[in-house]
N, C-alpha and C positions, 0 to 999 in steps of 0.2 A: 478534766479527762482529756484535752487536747494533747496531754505528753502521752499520750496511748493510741493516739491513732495511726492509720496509714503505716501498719508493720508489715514483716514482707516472711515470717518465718517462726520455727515453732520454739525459738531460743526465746522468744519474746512471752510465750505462755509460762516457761519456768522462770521466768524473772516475775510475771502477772502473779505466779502464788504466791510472791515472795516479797510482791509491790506495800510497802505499809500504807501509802495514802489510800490502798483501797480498802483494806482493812477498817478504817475510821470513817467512811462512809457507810451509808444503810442502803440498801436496796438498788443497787449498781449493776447495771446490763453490759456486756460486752459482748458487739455484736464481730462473729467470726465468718470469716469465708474462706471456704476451701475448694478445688476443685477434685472431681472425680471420687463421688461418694460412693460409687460403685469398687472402691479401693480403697478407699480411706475413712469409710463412716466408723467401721470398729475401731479403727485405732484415736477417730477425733473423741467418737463419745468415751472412753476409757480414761482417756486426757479431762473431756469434762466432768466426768465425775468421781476423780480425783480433785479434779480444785472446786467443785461444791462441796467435797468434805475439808476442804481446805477453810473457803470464803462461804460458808454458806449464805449471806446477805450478798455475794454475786452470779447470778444468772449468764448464760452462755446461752448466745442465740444465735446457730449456725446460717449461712447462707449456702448456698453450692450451687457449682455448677457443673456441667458436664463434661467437660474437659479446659486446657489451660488459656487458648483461643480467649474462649467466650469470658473465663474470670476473669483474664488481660482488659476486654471491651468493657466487662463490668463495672471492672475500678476506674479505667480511665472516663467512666461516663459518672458513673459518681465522684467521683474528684472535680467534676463542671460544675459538679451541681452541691457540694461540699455535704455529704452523705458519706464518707467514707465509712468502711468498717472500722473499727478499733485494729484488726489482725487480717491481715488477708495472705496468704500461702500463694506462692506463684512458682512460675519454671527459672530456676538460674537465667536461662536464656531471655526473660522477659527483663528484669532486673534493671537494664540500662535504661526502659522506656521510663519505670519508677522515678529511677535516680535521676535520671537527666530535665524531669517534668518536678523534680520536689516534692513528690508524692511518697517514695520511701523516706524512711527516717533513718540516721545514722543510728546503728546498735551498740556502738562501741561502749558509750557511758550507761548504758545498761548493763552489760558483759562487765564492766571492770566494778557495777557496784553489785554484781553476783560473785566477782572473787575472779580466780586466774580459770580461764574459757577453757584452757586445757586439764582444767581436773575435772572438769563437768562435761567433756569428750571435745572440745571444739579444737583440736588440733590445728595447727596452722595452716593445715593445705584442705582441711575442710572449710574454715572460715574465709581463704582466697577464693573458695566458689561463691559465695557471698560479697565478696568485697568489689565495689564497682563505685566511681565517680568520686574518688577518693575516697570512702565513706564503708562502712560495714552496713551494705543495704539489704543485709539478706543473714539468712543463717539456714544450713541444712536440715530438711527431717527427712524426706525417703532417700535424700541421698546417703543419710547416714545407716540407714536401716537398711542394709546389705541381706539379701537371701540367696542361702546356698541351698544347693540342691547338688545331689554326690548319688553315687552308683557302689553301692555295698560291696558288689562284686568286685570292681575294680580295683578298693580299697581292701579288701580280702586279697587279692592279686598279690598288690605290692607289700603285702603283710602289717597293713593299717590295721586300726581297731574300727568297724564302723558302726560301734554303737556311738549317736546325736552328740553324748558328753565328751565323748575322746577325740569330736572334727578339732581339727587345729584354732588354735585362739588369735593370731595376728594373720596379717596378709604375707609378711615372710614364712610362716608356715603353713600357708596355703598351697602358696609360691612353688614352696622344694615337695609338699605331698602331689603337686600337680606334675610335677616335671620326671616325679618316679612313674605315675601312670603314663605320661607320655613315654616313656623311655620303655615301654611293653611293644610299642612299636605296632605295624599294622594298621595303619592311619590312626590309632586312640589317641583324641586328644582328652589332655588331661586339666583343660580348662576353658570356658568361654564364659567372655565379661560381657555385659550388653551396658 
């Protein structure tokens, strides 16, 4: 189990369903940490138990913390004491402390033995937030999980459809429906990224 530990992201769970040495094993724990379960418990537990229908001889035993601070102090004080989790979720911006200490894992040869990263969404400028100390120390999950939030009216304005199915599908069409609403003029802006 040492090739599973000390990960830094949830590219590493879709590869965990798809791991065969764990499949050949009986009764296998993978302990996970996430921070901010006040944000992310529905969508961890949803992820766990999809891969207990998957592995059901493997258990998921969450840790959490309350924000990204404290899981940063978490892992670096478990990594003293060689306690790591198998998975731990961190902020892009922590990433260098990982990588620079040997505590992340490079992802790369996991990504190439799930197939090309870009047909399973890891685009190249998604995986560059991930990528740090030469090494693929990371991989996105809420950075990839984009939420929009639109103003019907607005989009009624510019002669959008604003029924949920009809928002635009890429960020170039987000892009040109934002810049018609801006283009209504009267300070409406027709976009804010955070």
């Amino acid at each position: 189990m040492k090739s599973l530990t000390r990960r830094t992201a949830l590219g590493v769970t879709a590869g965990l369903l798809a791991a065969p040495q764990l499949r050949a094993q009986a009764n296998v724990e993978i302990t996970v940490h996430y921070a901010q379960p006040q944000i992310f418990k529905e969508s961890y537990d949803a992820i766990a138990a999809e891969f207990a229908k998957r592995e059901p001889n493997t258990t998921v035993r969450f840790i959490t913390t309350p924000n990204y601070e404290e899981g940063n102090q978490l892992i670096l004080r478990q990594a003293a004491t060689n306690q790591l989790p198998d998975l731990s979720y961190q902020g892009f911006n922590r990433l260098r402390v990982f990588a620079e200490r040997g505590i992340a894992q490079d992802l790369a040869p996991l990504l190439a033995r799930e197939g090309d990263p870009a047909a399973h969404g890891y685009t190249p400028g998604i995986l560059a937030l991930g990528h740090f100390g030469g090494m693929q120390s990371g991989l996105a999950y809420a950075a990839s999980n984009a939420i929009s939030y639109y103003n019907t009216e607005l989009l009624r304005r510019v002669g959008a459809n604003p029924a949920p199915e009809a928002f635009p599908k890429t960020w170039d069409e987000v892009i040109a429906l934002s810049a018609r609403i801006k283009a209504l003029g009267d300070g409406t802006e027709g976009m804010w990224f955070q």
